[in-house]
C-alpha positions in Angstrom: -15.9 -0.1 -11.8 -13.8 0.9 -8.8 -10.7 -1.2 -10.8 -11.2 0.2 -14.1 -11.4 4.3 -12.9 -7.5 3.5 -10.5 -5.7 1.2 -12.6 -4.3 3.9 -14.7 -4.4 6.4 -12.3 -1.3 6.8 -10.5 -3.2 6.1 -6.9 -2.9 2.1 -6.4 -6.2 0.2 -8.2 -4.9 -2.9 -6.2 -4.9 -0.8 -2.6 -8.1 0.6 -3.5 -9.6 -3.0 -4.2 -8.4 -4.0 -0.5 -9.6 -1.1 1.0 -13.0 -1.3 -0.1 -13.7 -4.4 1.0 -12.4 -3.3 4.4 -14.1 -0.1 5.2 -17.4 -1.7 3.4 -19.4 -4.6 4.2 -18.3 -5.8 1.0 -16.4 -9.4 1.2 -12.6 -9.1 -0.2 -13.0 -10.0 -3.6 -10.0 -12.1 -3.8 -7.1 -12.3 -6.0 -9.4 -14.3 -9.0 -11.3 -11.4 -9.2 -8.3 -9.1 -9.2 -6.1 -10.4 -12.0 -10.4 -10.5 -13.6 -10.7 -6.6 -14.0 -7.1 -5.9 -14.5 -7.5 -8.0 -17.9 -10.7 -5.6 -18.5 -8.2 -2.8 -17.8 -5.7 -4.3 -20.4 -8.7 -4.4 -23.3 -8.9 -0.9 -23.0 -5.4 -0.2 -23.5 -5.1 -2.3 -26.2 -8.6 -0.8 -27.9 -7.1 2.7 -27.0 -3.9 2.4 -28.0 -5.0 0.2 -31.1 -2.0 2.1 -33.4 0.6 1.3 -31.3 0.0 -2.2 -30.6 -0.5 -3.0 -34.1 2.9 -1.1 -35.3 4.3 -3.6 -32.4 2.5 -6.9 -34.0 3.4 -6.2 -37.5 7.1 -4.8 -36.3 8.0 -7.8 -34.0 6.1 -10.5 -37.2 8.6 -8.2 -39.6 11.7 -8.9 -38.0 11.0 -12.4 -37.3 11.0 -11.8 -33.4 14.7 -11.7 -34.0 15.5 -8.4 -31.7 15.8 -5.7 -33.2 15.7 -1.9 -32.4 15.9 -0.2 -35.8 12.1 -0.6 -36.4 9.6 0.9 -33.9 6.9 -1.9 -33.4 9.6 -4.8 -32.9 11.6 -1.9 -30.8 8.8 -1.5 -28.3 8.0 -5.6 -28.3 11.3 -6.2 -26.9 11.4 -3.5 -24.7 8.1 -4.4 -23.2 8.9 -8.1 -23.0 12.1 -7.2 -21.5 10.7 -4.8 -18.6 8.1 -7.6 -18.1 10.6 -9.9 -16.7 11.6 -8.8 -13.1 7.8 -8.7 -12.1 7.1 -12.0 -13.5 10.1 -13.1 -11.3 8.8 -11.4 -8.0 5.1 -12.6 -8.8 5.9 -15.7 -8.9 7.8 -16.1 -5.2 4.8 -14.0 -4.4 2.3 -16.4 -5.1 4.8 -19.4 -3.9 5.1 -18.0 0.0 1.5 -16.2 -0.4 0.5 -12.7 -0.7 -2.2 -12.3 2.2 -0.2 -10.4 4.4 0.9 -7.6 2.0 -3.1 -6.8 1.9 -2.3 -5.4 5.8 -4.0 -1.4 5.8 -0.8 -0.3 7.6 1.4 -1.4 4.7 -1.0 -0.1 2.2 -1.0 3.4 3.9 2.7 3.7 3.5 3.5 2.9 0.1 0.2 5.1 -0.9 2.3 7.6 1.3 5.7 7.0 0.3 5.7 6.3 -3.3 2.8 9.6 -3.6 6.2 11.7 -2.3 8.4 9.7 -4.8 6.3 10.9 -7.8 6.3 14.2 -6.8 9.8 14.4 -6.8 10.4 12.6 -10.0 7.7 14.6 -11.8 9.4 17.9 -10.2 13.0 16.6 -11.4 12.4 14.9 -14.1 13.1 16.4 -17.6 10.8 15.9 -20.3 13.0 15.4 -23.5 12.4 11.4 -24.0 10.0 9.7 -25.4 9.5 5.7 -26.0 11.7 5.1 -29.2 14.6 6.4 -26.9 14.8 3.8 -24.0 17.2 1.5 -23.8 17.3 -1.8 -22.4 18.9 -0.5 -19.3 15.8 1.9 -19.1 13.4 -1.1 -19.5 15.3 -3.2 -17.3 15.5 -0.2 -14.9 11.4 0.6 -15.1 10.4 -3.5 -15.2 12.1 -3.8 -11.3 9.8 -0.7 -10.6 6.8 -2.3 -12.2 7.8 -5.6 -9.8 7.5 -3.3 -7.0 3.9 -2.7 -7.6 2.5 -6.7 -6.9 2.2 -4.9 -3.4 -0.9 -3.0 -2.9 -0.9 0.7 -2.2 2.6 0.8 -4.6 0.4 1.5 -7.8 1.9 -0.4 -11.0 1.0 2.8 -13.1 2.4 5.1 -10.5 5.7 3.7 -10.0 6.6 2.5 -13.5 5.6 6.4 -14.2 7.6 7.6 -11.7 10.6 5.5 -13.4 10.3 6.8 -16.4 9.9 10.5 -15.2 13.6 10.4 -13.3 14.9 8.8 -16.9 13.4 11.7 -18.5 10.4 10.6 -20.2 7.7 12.8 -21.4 4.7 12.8 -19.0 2.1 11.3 -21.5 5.1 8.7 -23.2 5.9 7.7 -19.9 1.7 7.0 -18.9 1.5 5.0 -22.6 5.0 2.9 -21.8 3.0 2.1 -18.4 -0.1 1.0 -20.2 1.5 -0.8 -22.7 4.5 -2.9 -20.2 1.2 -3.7 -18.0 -0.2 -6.1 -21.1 1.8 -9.2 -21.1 2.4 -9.0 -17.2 -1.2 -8.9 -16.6 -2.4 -11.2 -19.1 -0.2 -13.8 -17.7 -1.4 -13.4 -14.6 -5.1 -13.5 -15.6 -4.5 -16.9 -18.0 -2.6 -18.6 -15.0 -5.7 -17.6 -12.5 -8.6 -18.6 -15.3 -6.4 -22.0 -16.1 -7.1 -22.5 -11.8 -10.2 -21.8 -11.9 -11.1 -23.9 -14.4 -9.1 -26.8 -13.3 -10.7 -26.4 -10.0 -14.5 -26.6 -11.3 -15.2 -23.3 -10.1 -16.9 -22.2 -12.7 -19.0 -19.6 -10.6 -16.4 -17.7 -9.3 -15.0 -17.8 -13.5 -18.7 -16.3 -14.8 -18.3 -13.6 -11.7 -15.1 -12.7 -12.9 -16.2 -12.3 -16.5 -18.8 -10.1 -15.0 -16.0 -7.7 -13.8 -14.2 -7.9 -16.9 -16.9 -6.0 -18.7 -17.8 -3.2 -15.6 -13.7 -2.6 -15.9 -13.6 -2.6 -19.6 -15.8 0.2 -19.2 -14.2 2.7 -17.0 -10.9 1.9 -17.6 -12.1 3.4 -20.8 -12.8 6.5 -19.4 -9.8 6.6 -16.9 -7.5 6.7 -19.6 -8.7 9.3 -22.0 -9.1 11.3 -18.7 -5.5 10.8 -17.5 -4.2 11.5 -21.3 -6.3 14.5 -21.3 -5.2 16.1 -18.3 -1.3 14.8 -18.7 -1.4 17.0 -22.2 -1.9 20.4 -20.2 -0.7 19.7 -17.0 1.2 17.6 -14.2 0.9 14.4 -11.7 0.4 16.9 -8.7 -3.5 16.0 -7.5 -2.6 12.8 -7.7 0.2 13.1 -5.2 -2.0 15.2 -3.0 -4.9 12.7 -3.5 -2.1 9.9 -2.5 -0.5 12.0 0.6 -4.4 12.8 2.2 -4.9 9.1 2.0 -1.9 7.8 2.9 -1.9 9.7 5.8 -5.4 9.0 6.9 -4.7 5.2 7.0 -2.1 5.4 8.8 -3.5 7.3 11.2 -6.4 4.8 11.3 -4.0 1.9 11.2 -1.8 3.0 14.0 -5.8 3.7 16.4 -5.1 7.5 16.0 -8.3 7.9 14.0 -11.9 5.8 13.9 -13.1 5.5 10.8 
């Protein structure tokens, strides 16, 4: 549940995850149960967003996958695929040299901190005359090394492709869909790869528990996302940012034996 209520929210689903587990008595979940609930974050998107995903199919199947940028559907496919790239890239030297120590709470803490502030200032600056048929593949390029940014927890992959595509200009509730819809093929990559483990490795309890999750995130990823589409029509990322700066601040405090918690 916890997954499916951050992942679009601009606060860090992945640094949320971690920090559970280490203020609770709850075990660390793991990275198989991680990549689990993002793909029951990515159903909802694709149930949400249902128009758009099927104007990309039949655009994309129209034009062949020959790219081309004259019709929407096969527009947004490429741009998607291309943004997809650079975190692919990173994810996979992550997962060659290991990602355990990026789950440290004094790294968290920071980029919670630090990338909060860097929203706030592109949602301040940024203008809000763009929308997704208007990036280019510089802009995708440009947002997919962002998104690559975000395989380190506290960064928030929602939060920093957003905060992209607000200094390029994008409008608020474009630039939350073009972060919902770049997360799909990144995501279910990384959840086919993880399963294909699993499976290889007989685990077939820790697959069933991660199906399990799949279902609670499905749920209120539902809700987080008519919530943050709601709120983006009328109004800006600010209590997100403050949200991010309180907590940020209060781990590092923690982190750093300035605070007992």
């Amino acid at each position: 549940m916890l997954q499916g209520l951050t992942e679009f929210l601009p606060v860090s689903s992945s640094g949320h995850l971690v920090l559970f587990s280490k203020f609770t008595t709850f075990p660390d979940q793991g990275l198989a149960m991680d990549v689990a609930v993002h793909l029951g974050s990515i159903l909802a998107v694709i149930i949400y967003f249902w128009e758009d995903v099927w104007k990309v199919i039949t655009g994309v199947l129209k034009t062949k996958f020959i790219p081309s940028f004259k019709n929407y559907g096969s527009r947004v496919f490429w741009l998607i695929f291309i943004g997809s790239i650079p975190a692919g890239v990173f994810g996979f030297f992550l997962t060659r040299y290991g990602t355990e120590w990026l789950r440290d709470t004094r790294i968290i803490g920071w980029n919670i901190l630090g990338f909060g502030i860097l929203l706030y200032i592109a949602d301040k600056l940024g203008m809000t005359i763009r929308k997704i048929e208007h990036l280019t593949v510089t802009d995708a390029i440009i947002i997919g090394i962002a998104q690559a940014f975000a395989l380190i927890p506290g960064t928030s992959r929602s939060g920093i492709t957003i905060t992209m595509s607000r200094f390029l200009g994008m409008e608020r509730k474009e630039a939350a869909k073009f972060s919902m819809l770049l997360a799909i093929p990144t995501i279910c990559a990384a959840g086919f790869l993880t399963g294909y483990d699993l499976y290889n490795d007989g685990d077939l309890a820790s697959l069933i528990y991660a199906i399990d999750g799949i279902t609670y995130s499905f749920i209120s990823s539902i809700i987080a996302i008519y919530l943050i589409m709601w709120w983006l029509g009328k109004s800006t990322f600010l209590p997100f940012v403050i949200y991010r700066i309180i907590l940020g601040v209060l781990l590092l405090l923690h982190s750093y034996e300035y605070l007992n918690f």
